[in-house]
N, C-alpha and C positions, 0 to 999 in steps of 0.2 A: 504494500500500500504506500502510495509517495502523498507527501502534504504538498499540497498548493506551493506554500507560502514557500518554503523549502525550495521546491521546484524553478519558482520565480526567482527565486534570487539567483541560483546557481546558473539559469539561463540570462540574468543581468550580470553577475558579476564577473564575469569573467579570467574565472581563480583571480578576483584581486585579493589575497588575504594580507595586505598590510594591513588593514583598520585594528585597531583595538574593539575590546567590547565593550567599550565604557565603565565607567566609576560605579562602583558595587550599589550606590543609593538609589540611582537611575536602571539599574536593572531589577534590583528589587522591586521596583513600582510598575514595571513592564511587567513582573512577574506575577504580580498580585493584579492586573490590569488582564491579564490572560487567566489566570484564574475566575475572572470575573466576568467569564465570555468576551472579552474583548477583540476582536478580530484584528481591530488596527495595534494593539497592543501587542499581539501573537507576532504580526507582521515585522513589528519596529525590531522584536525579540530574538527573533529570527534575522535578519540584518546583522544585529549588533555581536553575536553571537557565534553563527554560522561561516566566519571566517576562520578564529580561533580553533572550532573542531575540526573545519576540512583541512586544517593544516596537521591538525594532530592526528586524524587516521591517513593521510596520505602517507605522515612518517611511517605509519606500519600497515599499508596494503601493500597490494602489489602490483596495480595501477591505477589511477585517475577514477575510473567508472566503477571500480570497490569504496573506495573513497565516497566517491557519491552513495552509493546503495549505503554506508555507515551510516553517513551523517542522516541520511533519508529514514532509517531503522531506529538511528538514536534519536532524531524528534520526535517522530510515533512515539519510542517508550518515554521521553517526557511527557510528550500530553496525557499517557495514559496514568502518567504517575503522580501530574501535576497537584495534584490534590494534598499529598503528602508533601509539597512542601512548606515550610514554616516560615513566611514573612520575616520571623526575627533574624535567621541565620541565613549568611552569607552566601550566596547564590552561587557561584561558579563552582565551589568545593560539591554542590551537591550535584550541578550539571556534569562535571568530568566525574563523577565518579557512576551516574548512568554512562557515560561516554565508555570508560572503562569496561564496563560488562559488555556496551555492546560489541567493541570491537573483540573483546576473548570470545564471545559469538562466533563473531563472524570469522574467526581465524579458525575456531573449532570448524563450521561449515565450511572452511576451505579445503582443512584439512582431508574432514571425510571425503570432499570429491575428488582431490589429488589419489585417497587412496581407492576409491572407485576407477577413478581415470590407468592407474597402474596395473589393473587386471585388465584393461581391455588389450586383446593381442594386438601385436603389429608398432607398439610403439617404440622408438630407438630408445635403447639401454641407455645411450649419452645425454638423451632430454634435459633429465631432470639433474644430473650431474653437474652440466653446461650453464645453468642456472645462475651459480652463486658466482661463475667467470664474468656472466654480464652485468650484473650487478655492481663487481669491482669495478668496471668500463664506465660507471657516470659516473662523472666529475660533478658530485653536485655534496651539500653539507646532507641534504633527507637521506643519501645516500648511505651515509656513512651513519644517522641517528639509526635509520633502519640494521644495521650491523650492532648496535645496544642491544644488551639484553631487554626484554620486556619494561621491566621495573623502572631501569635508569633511563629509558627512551621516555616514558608516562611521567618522569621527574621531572627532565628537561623541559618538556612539551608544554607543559604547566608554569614551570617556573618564569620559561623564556618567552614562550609564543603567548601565552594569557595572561602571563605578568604576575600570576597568583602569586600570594606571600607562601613562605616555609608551612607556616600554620594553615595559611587554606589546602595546600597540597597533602598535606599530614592530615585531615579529616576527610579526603577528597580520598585516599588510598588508606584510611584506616591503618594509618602507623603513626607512628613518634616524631617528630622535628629532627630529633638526632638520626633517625633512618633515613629521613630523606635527602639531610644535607650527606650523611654518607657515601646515596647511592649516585645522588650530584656528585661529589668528587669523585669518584670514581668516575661517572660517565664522563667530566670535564678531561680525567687523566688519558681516558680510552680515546678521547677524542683528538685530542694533544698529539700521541702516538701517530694515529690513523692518519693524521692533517701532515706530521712530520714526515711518514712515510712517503705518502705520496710525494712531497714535492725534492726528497731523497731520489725516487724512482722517476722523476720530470728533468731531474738534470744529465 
């Protein structure tokens, strides 16, 4: 099932995800404004919102049009869930943490048809092999978040791309401040490496 509103934008925006999603008080009131059948509310929310997540399941699909079906899957399960959220608390920690289920979703559904797809005869042994060679081939930063473990990519994504505090991302993943700045350095050290290599191997 795809939302309108969803739809529309990703047909406007044309992946621009620089925007922020705005100051926490201002989505709160969108949020409570959608709560409250607000169509234009829903719309704004969606906007201000929807750049943030298609940036954070792009880091972990595995192209564009997955990407879209996420973010399309994690709006449904907001609306479906909107009810349960609570006006007082801070809204992004509770949007990426549906975000987060959706995409172990969607990675689980991927997974199953990869391994449906492996019993059909006839396909070359090197397929799936040749894979993680193209991967290394883009020169790009998603590139290389996408080579993070699970955890430290969901840190990043948050901390960087949404701007969340340690503390929204530490109730956003049901862990501690000290786990998350953890799994940040570490994903900063891996990334350090990964960035050094490469332009080791460019000279």
């Amino acid at each position: 099932m795809r939302n309108p509103c969803v739809t529309k934008w990703l047909e406007q925006s044309n992946y621009n995800m620089g925007e922020t999603a705005a100051d926490e008080h201002e989505l709160r009131q969108l949020m409570r404004r959608y709560q409250s059948g607000d169509a234009e509310g829903l719309e704004e929310l969606v906007r201000r919102i929807s750049p943030v997540l298609l940036r954070y399941f792009i880091g972990s699909s595995s192209s564009p049009s997955d990407a879209e079906d996420l973010l399309q899957d994690c709006w449904m399960r907001i609306h479906q869930s909107r009810h349960t959220y609570r006006p007082s608390e801070p809204l992004m920690p509770w949007i990426f943490a549906i975000a987060r289920h959706t995409r172990l979703d969607g990675y689980r559904r991927r997974r199953r048809l990869e391994s449906r797809e492996l019993l059909v005869p006839g396909i070359p042994e090197h397929l799936h092999s040749s894979a993680p060679q193209h991967s290394l081939q883009q020169d790009n930063f998603d590139a290389l978040l996408g080579k993070l473990p699970d955890g430290q990519r969901d840190v990043i994504l948050m901390l960087k791309v949404s701007g969340m505090s340690l503390e929204e991302v530490a109730r956003a993943t049901s862990s501690t401040v000290g786990a998350v700045k953890q799994k940040a350095h570490r994903a900063y050290l891996a990334l350090r490496r990964a960035l050094q290599e490469r332009q080791e191997n460019a000279q």
